[in-house]
Backbone as a printed PyTorch tensor [residue, N CA C, xyz], in Angstrom:
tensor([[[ 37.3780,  23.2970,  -5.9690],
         [ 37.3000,  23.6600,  -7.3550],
         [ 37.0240,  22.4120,  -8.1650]],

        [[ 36.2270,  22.3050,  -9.1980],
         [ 35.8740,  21.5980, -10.2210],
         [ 35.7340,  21.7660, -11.7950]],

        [[ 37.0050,  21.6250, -12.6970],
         [ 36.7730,  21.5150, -13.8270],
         [ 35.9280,  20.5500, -14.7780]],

        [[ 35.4970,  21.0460, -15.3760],
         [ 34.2000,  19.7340, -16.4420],
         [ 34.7710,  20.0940, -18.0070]],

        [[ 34.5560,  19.1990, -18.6630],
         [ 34.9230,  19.3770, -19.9480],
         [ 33.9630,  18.8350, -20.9160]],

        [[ 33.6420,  19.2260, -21.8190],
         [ 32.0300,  19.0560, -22.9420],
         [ 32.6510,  19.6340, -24.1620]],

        [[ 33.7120,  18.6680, -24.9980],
         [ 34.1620,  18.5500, -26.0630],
         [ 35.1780,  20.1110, -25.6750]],

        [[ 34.9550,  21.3030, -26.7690],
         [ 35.5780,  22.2460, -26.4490],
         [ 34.9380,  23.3750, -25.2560]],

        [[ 34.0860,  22.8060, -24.8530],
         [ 34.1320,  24.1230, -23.4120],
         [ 34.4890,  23.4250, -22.3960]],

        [[ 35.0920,  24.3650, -21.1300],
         [ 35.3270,  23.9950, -19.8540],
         [ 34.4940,  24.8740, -19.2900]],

        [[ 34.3720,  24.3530, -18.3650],
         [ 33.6730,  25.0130, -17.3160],
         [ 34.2300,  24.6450, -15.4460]],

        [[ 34.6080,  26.0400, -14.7320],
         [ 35.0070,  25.4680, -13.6830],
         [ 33.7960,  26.3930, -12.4410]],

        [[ 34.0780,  25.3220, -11.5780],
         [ 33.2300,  25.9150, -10.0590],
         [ 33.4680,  25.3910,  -9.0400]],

        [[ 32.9680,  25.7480,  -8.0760],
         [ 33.9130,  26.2480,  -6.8620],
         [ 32.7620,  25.9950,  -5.8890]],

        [[ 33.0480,  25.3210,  -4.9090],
         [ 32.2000,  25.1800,  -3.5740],
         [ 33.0370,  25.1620,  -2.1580]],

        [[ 31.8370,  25.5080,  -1.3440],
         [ 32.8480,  25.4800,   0.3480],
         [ 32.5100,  24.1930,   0.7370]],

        [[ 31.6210,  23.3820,   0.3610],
         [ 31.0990,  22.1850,   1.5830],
         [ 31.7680,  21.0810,   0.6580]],

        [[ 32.0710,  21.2090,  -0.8310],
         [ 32.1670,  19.7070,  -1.9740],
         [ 31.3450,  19.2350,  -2.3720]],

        [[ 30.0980,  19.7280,  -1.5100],
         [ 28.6450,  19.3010,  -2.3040],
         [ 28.2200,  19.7030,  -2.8730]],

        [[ 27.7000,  21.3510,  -2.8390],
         [ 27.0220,  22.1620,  -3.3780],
         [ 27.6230,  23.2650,  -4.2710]],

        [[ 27.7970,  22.8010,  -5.3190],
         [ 28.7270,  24.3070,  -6.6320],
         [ 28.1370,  24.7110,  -7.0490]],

        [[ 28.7690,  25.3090,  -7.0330],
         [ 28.4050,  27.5240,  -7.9570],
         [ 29.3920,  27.2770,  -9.2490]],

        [[ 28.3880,  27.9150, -10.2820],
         [ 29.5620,  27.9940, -12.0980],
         [ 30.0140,  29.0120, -11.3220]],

        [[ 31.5290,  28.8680, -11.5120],
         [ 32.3770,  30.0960, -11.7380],
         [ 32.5840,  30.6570, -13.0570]],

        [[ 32.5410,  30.4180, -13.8220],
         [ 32.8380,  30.2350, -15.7200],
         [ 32.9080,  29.7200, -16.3950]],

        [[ 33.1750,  29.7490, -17.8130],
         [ 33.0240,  28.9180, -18.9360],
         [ 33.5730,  29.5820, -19.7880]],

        [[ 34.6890,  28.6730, -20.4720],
         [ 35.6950,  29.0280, -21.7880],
         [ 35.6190,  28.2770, -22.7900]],

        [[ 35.3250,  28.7670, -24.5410],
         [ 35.5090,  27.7050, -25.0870],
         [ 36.9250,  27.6350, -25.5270]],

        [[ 37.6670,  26.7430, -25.8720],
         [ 38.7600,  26.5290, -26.0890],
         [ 38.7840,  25.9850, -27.2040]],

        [[ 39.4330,  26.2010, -28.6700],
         [ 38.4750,  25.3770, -30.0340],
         [ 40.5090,  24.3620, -30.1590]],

        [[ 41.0880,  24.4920, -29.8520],
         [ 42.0070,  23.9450, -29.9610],
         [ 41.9750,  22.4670, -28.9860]],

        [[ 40.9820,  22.4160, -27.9720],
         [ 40.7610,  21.2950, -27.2600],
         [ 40.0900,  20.2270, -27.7110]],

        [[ 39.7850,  19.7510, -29.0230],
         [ 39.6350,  19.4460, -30.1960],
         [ 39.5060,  17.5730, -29.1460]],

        [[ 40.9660,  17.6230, -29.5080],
         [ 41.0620,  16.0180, -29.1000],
         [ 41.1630,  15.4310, -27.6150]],

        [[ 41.8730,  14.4340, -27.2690],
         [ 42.1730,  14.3070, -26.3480],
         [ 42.8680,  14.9360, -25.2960]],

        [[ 43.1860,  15.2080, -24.2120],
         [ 43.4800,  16.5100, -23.8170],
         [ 44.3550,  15.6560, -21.6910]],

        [[ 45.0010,  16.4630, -21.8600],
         [ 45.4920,  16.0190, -20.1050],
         [ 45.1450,  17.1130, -19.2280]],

        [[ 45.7890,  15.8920, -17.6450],
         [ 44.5750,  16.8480, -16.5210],
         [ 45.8420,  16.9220, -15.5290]],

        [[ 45.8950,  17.8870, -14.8320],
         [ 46.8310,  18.3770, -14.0760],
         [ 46.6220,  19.0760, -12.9680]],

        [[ 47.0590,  19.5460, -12.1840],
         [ 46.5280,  20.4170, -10.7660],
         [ 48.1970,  21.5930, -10.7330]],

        [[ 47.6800,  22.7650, -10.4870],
         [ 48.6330,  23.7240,  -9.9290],
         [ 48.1150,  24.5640,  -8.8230]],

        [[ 49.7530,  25.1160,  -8.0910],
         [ 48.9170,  26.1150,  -7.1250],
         [ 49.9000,  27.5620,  -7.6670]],

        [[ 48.9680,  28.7450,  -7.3290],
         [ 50.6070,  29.6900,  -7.6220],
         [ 50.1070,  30.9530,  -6.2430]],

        [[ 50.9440,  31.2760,  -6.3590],
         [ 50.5800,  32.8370,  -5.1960],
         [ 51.3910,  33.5740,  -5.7000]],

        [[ 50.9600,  34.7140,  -5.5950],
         [ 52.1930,  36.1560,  -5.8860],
         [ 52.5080,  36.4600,  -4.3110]],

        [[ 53.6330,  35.8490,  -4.0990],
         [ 53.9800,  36.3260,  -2.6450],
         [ 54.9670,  37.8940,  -2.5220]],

        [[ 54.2440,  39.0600,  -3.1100],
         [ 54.5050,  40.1080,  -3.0690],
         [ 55.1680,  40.6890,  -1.8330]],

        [[ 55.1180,  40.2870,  -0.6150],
         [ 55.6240,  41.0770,   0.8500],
         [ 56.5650,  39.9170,   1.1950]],

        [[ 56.7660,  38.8990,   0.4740],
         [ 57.3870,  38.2650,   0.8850],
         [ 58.1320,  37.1180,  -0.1200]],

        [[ 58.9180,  38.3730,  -0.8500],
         [ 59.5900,  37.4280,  -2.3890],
         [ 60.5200,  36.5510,  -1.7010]],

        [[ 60.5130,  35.3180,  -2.8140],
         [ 61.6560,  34.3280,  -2.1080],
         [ 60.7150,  33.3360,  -1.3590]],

        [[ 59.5570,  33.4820,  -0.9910],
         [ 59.1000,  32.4810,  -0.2310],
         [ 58.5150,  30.9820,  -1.1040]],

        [[ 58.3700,  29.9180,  -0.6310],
         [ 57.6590,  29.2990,  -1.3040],
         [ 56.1740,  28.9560,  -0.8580]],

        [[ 55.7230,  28.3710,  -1.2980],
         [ 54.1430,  28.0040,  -1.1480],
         [ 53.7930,  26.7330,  -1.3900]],

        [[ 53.0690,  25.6800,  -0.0830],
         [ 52.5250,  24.7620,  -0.3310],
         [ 51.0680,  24.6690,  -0.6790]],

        [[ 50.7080,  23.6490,  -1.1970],
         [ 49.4310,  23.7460,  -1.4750],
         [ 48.9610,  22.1180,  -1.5390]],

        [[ 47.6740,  21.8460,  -0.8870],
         [ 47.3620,  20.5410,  -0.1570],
         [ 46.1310,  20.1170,  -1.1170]],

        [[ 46.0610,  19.5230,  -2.6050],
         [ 44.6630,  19.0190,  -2.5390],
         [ 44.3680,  17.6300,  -2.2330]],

        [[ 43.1250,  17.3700,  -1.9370],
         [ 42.2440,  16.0960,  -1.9850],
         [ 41.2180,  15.8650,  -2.2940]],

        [[ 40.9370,  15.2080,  -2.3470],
         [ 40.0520,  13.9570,  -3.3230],
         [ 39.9000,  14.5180,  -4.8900]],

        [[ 40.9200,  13.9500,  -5.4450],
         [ 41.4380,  14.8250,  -6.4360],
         [ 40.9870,  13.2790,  -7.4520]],

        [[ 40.4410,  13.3850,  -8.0890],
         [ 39.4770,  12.4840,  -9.6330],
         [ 39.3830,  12.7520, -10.5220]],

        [[ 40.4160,  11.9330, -11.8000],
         [ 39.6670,  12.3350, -13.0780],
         [ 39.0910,  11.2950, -13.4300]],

        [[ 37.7780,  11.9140, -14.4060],
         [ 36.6800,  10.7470, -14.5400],
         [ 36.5340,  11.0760, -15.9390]],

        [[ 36.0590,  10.1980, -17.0490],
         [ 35.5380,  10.7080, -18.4530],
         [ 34.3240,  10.1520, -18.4920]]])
């Protein structure tokens, strides 16, 4: 996954190899005005199996302006 940011729109996309992305979408956000922070989450609805937790592994993880 790859978020981009161009003042108030984001735009994120998604590839299998890291080379080659596909737009997944684009939001404008008018409150993203200024400077803004960058973060990573994971979530799952572990529905068959409440109570569980969930790891989640990224890498090569870059923020660039």
């Amino acid at each position: 996954m790859k978020l981009t940011r161009d003042g108030t729109t984001y735009t994120a996309y998604s590839s299998k190899d890291g080379e080659t992305w596909s737009r997944v979408g684009t939001a404008e956000v008018p409150s993203a005005a200024g400077p803004g922070d960058a973060g990573m989450v994971a979530s799952a609805a572990n529905v068959n199996y409440p109570g569980e937790g969930i790891e989640a592994v990224f890498s090569k993880f870059s923020v660039t302006s």
